[in-house]
N, C-alpha and C positions, 0 to 999 in steps of 0.2 A: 309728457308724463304729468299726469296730475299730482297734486298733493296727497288727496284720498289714497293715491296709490302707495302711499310711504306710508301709511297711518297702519296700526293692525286695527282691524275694526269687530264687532262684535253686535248679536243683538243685544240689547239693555235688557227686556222684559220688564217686570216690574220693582218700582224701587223700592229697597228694602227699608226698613223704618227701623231704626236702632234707639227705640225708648223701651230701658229696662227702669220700671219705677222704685224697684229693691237699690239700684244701683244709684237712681237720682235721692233718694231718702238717703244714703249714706254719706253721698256728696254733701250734702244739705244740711246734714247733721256736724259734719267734718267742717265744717264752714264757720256754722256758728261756734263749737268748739275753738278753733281758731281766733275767733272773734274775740273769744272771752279771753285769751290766751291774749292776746293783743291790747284788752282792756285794764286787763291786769299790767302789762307792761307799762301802758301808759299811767294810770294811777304811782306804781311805784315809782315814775320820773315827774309825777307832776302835773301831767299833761293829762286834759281829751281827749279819749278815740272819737272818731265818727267816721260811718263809712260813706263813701263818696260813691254815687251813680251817674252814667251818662246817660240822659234823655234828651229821646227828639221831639219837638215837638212843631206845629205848625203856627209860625206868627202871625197874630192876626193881622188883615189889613191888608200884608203883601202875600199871603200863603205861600211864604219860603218854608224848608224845613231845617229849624236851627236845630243847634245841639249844645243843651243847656247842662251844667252839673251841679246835682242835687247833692248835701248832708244831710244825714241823720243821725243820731246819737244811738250808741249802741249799751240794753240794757242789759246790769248784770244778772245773772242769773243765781248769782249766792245772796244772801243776807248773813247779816253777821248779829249773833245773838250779844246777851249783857256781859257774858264769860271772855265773851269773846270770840269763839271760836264760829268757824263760817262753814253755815248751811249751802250745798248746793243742790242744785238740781238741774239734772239734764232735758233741755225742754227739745220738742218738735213740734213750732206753731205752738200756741198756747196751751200745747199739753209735757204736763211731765210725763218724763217716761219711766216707767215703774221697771227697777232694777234687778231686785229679786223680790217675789212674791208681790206684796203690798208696798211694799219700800219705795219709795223715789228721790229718796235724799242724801248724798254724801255730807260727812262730819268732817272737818279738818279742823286744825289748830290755828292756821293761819290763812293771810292769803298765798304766804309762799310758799305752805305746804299744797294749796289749792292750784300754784302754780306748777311745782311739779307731778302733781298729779292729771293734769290737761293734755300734754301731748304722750300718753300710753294708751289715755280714754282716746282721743281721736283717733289712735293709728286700731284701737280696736273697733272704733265705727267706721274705718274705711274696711276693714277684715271682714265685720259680717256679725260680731258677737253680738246687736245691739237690734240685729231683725227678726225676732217675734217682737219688739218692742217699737218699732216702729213702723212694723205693719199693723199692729193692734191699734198705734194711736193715729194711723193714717185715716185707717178706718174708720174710727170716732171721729174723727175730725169730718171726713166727709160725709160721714150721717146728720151732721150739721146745716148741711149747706141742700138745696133744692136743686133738682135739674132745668135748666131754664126754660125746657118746653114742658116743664110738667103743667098737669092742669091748674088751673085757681077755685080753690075752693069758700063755698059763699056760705 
């Protein structure tokens, strides 16, 4: 008895592709929310955030492929005026995202009113509340950018 014979087997057909771009935009958004949430944490201890990546890359010379870890410093995304009180603003990629109407800026008192106001905004950009707002600025965003086979014009 073969092993195949123990197996339930099935044909495959074609593989399914589970990229919902509504869904990666929420993530993405949910993230750097987080982030800010994290940099706020660290400021009131004192401390740097930065976030750490793992990349591979190929060393020259031997063409092994190592796996190096990069920081970077994470920016905030409030200003704090002369009064005092801290502007923010919810970014995707270097655009704000306009909240209601024209608007794109939260007012707080502080940062720790900015702090507990972070994780309601996030749990409403993983919900959904925040996508005509970031399909409008996805949008923009890629009207920025060229397709790589487009033609060159002279």
């Amino acid at each position: 008895m073969s092993v195949l014979d123990k197996l339930e087997l099935t044909a495959g057909g074609e593989r399914r592709v589970n990229y919902d771009p509504v869904q990666v935009r929420r993530r993405k958004l949910a993230a750097g929310l987080l982030d800010q949430i994290k940099l706020i944490d660290a400021i009131e201890q004192g401390e740097a955030h930065t976030k750490t990546k793992m990349r591979k890359q190929i060393a020259q010379g031997t063409n092994e492929v190592v796996t190096t870890q990069e920081s970077r410093s994470v920016s905030p995304w409030w200003t704090i005026d002369d009064d005092g009180k801290v502007h923010f603003a919810i970014r995707y990629g270097a655009m704000r995202l306009k909240l209601k109407g024209t608007n794109d800026t939260i007012v707080c008192k502080s940062l720790g009113d900015l702090r507990q106001i972070l994780p309601p905004l996030r749990q409403e950009a993983l919900t959904g509340s925040f996508d005509a707002a970031l399909a409008k600025a996805a949008a923009e965003l890629q009207a920025r950018f060229t397709p790589k086979n487009a033609p060159k014009s002279k």
